[in-house]
C-alpha positions in Angstrom: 277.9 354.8 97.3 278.1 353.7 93.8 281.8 353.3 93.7 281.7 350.8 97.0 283.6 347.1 96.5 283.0 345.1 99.3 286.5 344.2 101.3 288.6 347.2 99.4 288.4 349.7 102.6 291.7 349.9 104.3 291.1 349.1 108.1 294.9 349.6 109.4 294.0 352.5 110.8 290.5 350.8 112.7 293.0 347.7 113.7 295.9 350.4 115.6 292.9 352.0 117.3 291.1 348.7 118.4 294.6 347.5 119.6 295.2 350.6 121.4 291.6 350.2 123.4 292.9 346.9 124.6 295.8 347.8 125.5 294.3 350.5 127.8 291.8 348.1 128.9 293.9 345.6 130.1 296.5 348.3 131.5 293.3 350.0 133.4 292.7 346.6 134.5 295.5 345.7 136.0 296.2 349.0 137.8 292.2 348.4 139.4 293.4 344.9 140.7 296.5 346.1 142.0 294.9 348.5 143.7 292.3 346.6 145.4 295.0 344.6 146.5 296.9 347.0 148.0 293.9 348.2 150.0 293.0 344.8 151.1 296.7 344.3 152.3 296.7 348.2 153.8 293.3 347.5 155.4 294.7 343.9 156.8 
């Protein structure tokens, strides 16, 4: 712990993760709305 700067840690790594857990989010998302809306139009 000695040998810690503040703000030196690379986070590329943390940022491509966090951008991939949106991405799935809003994918999963989308998929669930579509398919509500397809059983609401099946279900007329």
């Amino acid at each position: 712990m000695a040998d810690y700067r503040m703000g030196s840690m690379d986070i590329r790594a943390h940022e491509r993760t966090f951008a991939g857990f949106l991405r799935f989010v809003t994918v999963g998302a989308v998929v669930i709305v579509a398919f509500l809306v397809f059983l609401a139009l099946a279900n007329g």
